[in-house]
N, C-alpha and C positions, 0 to 999 in steps of 0.2 A: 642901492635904492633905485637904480635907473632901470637897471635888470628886472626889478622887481615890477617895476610901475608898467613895464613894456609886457611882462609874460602877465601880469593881471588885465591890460586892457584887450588883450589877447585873448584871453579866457574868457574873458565878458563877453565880448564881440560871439563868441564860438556858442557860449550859454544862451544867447540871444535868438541865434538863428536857431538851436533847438525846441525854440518854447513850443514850437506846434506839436511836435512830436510828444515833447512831456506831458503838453496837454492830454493828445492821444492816450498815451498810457496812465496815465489818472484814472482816465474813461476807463479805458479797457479793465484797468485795478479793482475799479468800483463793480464792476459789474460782477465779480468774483465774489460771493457769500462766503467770506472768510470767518464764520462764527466758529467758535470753539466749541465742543462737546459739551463744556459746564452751561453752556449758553443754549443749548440745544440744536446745536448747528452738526457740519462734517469737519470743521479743521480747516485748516491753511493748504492742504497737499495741492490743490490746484490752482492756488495764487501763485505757489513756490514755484513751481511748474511753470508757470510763464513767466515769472522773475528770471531764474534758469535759462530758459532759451532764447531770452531779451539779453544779456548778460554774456551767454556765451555768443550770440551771435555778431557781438561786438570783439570779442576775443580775448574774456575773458573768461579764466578758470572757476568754475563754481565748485565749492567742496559740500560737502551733503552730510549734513549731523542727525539724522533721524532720532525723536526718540518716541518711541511703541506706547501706542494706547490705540487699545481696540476701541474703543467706541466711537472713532475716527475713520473716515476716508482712506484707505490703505491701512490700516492700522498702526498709522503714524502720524506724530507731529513732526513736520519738516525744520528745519534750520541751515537757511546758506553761508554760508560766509568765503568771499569775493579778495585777494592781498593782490595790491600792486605797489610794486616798488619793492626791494631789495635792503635797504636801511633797517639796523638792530631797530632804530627807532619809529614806533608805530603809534598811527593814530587810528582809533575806529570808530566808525558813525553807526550809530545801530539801531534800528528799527523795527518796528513789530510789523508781521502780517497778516495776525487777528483783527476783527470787528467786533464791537458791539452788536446786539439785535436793534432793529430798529426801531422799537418801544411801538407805542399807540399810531398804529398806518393812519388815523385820522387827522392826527396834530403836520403830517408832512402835506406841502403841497406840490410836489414831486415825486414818483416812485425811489423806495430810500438804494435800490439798487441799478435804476438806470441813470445814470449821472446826466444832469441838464448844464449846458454852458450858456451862464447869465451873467451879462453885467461886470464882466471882466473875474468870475467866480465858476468855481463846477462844484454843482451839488450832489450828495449824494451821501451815505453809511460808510464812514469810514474818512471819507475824502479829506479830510482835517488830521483824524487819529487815525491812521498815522500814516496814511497812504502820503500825504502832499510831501512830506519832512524826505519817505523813504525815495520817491520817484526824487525829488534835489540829489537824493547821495547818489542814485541809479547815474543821473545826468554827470553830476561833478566829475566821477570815475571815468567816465567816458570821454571827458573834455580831458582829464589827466594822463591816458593810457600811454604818452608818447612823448607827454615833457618828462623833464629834468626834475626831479622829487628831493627837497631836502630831507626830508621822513619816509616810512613806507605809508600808504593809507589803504585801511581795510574796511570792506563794507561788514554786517552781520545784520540777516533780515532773519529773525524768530519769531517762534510759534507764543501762543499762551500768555503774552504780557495783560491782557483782559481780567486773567483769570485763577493769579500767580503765579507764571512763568517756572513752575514747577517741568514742562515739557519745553520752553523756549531757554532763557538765559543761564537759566540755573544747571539745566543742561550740558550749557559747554562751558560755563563754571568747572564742571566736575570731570568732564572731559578735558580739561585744560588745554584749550583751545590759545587763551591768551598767557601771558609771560612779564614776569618782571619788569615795571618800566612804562607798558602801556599805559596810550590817554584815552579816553574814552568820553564820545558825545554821544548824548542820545539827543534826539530831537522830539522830545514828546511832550513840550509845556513848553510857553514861551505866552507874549503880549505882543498885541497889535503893530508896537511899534519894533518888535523883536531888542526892546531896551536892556532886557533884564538875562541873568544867566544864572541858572539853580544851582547853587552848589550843597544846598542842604534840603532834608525830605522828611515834612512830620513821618510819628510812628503810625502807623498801620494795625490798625486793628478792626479785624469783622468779626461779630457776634451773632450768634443764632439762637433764638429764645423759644421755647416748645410752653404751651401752658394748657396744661390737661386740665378739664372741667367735667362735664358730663351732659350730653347730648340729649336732647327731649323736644317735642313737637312745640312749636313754637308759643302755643296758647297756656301750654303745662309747664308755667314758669318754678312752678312749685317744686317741679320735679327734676328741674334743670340748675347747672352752675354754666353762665355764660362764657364758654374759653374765650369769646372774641372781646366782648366788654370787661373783662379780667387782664387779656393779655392788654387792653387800650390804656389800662389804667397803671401799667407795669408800666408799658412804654412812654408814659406823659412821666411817671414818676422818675424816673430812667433819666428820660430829660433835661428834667428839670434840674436833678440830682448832678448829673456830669458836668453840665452847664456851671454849676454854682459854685464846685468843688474845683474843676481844673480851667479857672477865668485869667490865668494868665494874657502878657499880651507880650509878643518880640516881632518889634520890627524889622525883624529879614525877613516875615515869613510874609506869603498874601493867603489868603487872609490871615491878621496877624494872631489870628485866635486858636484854639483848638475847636474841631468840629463833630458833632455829635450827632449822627444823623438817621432818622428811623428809616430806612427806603423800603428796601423787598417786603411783600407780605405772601406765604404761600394761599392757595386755596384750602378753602376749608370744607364747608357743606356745599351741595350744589344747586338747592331752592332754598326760598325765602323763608319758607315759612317751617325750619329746622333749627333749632338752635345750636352751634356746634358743642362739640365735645373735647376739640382741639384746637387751638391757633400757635402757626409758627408764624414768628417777625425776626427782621433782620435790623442792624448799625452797622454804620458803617463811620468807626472814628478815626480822626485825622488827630494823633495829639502832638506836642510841640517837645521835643526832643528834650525838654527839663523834669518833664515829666516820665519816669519808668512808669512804664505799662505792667508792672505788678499791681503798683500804686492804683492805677485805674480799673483793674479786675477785684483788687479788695473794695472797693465802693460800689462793683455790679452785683461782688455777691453777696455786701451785706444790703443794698436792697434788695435783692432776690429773698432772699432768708427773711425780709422783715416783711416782705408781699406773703411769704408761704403762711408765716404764722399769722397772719389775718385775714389772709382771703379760704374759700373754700375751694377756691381751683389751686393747684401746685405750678409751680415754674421751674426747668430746667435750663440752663443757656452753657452752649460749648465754644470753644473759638473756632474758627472758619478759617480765621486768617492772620496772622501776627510776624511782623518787619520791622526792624529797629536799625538804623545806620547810621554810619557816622556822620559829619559835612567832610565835603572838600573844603581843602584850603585854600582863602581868597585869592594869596597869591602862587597859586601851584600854577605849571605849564601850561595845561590845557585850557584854565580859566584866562591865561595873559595868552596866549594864540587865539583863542574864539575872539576878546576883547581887540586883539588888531585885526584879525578881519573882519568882523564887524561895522568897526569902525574907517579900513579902509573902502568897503563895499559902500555903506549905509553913513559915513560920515557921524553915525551915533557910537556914544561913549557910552559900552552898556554896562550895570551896576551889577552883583552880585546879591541873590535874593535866596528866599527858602520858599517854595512849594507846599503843596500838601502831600505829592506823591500819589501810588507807590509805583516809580519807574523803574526800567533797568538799572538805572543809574545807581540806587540802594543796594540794589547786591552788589555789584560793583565796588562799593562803598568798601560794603562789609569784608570783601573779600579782600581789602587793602588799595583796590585802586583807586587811582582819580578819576573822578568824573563830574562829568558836567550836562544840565542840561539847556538845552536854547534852540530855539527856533521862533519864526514870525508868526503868528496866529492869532486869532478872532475871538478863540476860545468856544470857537462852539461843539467842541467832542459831546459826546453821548446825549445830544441834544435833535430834539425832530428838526429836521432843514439842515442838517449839517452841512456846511459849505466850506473850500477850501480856497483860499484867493490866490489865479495864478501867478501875481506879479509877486506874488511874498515866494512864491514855489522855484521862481526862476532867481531870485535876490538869494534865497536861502542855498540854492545851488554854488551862486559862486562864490558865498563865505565857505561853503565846504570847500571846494576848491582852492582854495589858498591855504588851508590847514597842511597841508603837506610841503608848503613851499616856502612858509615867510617864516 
């Protein structure tokens, strides 16, 4: 314990005089439009690229997992991943290096890609999700490079987690990258007070709903079926419908409900006075792991079926997006490691929770491993203002940092 308490106050001290620098690369991070293809962006290739030769110019090895989509910057999605230490036994911290877009430029009071340092916080797209969690693992590793490791610890900074990591995690899933045994942290969900640690992630499910009417000038209502006030009326019934049917409640989860959410609407006509002839909507549900998601697709498509046979417009909906995984176990290793550094860092005894997801950590799941998610946050991801608070950035550091050693 003595050992312990002396190479931790050591760490800290070393984390401490880093902050400026972490701060720096925040900044510098932020200013990298890491949007994804499905997002209409170029990719990660030139975040990774400075991850790289921030990483190596410290001395360590970067290994490079590309994986090829032309509609990308290079014609790739990048994936690093950083091993220090020699021990069968590994732990990896893994972080995304996609962004969100930055929604409505009017709701920000800062440019969402020039990062401002406020108030003991830097704002900026991204700077939360998941830049802050990834620059903690960048620091931790570098304060490690030269102590004594009871474990080995590995970074992995991936592409795609925005947008189903079909190009990021899943990736080196299939390249089997990891091995028998691994723990794995992602740091992409957590609370303010960093109290909590995910071991479990609602299912995952996105919908896309097309509802073909027939298009006519806005005054020839006679001659028109409304796709947009057809599809409005799918989507309230939709609703309402989800809502009433899967009202469970399980207290691991925050929130402890399933969630059913109408968000994206594509465009439709381009003046006003057009009535369309088509509308696509999207869902975006978060349901609670008691519930099979067959279960929840037999109630979209007998409301779908019961919208067709009464309205005059048709509705089709395909899925987009669909993830089921298991929980970790409360008391598996990496959930009793996170909870003593934690609590040696932070003095907080944090509790084990469910999310809504969908993290790395679910494939993970799926593929048999443990995993866990935690980090300090605000919780303000995919939100205008997004800010990332440095004193959680530098605290989140050195809980990393003792994962290899206690």
């Amino acid at each position: 314990m003595e050992f312990l308490s002396e190479i931790k106050k050591e760490i800290e001290k070393e984390i401490d005089e880093l902050k400026d620098e972490m701060v720096k690369t925040l900044c510098d991070l932020i200013r990298i439009k890491a949007i994804g293809p499905d997002n209409g962006g170029e990719g990660e290739l030139d975040r990774a690229e400075y991850i790289q030769e921030k990483m190596e110019s410290w001395g360590f090895k970067v290994e490079r997992y590309d994986a090829k989509d032309e509609r990308a910057k290079g014609g790739i999605r990048p994936n690093l991943v950083v091993k220090l230490g020699d021990s069968k036994e590994r732990i990896w911290i893994v972080t995304h290096m996609d962004v969100v877009p930055e929604g409505d430029i009017s709701l920000w009071e800062t440019p969402p890609f020039e990062p401002v340092v406020k108030n003991g916080r830097v704002y900026g797209r991204g700077s939360e999700d998941n830049t802050q969690p990834l620059v903690s693992s960048m620091f931790a590793a570098k304060v490690l490079i030269e102590k004594e490791l009871k474990r080995s610890i590995c970074l992995a900074f991936v592409s795609d987690e925005e947008t189903g990591s079909r190009y990021g995690i899943q990736h080196l899933i299939n390249k089997g990258i990891f091995r028998e045994g691994d723990l794995f942290v992602v740091p992409d969900a957590g609370t303010p007070s960093g109290d909590c640690i995910e071991v479990a992630e609602k299912s995952i499910l996105w919908l896309k709903f097309t509802v073909s009417g027939k298009q006519a000038h806005a005054s020839m209502t006679h001659l028109a079926v409304n796709a947009n006030r057809e599809a409005m009326k799918l989507m309230l019934t939709l609703d309402k419908k989800l809502h009433s049917e899967f009202n469970a409640r399980d207290e691991l989860f925050l929130p402890t409900e399933s969630t059913f959410e109408p968000t994206k609407r594509e465009k439709n006509v381009d003046n006003i006075n057009t009535i369309p002839g088509r509308d696509i909507s999207y869902f975006d549900c978060r349901v609670l792991p008691s519930y099979p998601l067959d279960r929840v697709l037999s109630v979209v498509k007998k409301v779908v079926e019961e919208f067709n046979s009464e309205s005059k417009a048709k509705a089709t909906f395909e899925i987009v997006q669909r993830e089921e995984s298991p929980p970790t176990p409360v008391d598996s290793l990496v959930v009793k490691l996170l909870e003593n550094a934690i609590e040696l860092v932070s003095g907080i005894k944090a509790k084990p929770v469910g999310f809504g997801g969908n993290t790395c950590a679910s494939f993970f799941r799926k593929a048999g491993y443990d995993a866990a998610v935690w980090s300090t946050v605000d919780g303000t991801a995919h939100q205008p203002n997004e800010y990332a608070v440095i004193d959680n950035m530098v605290k989140d550091a050195k809980v990393f940092s003792l994962l290899p050693i206690i």
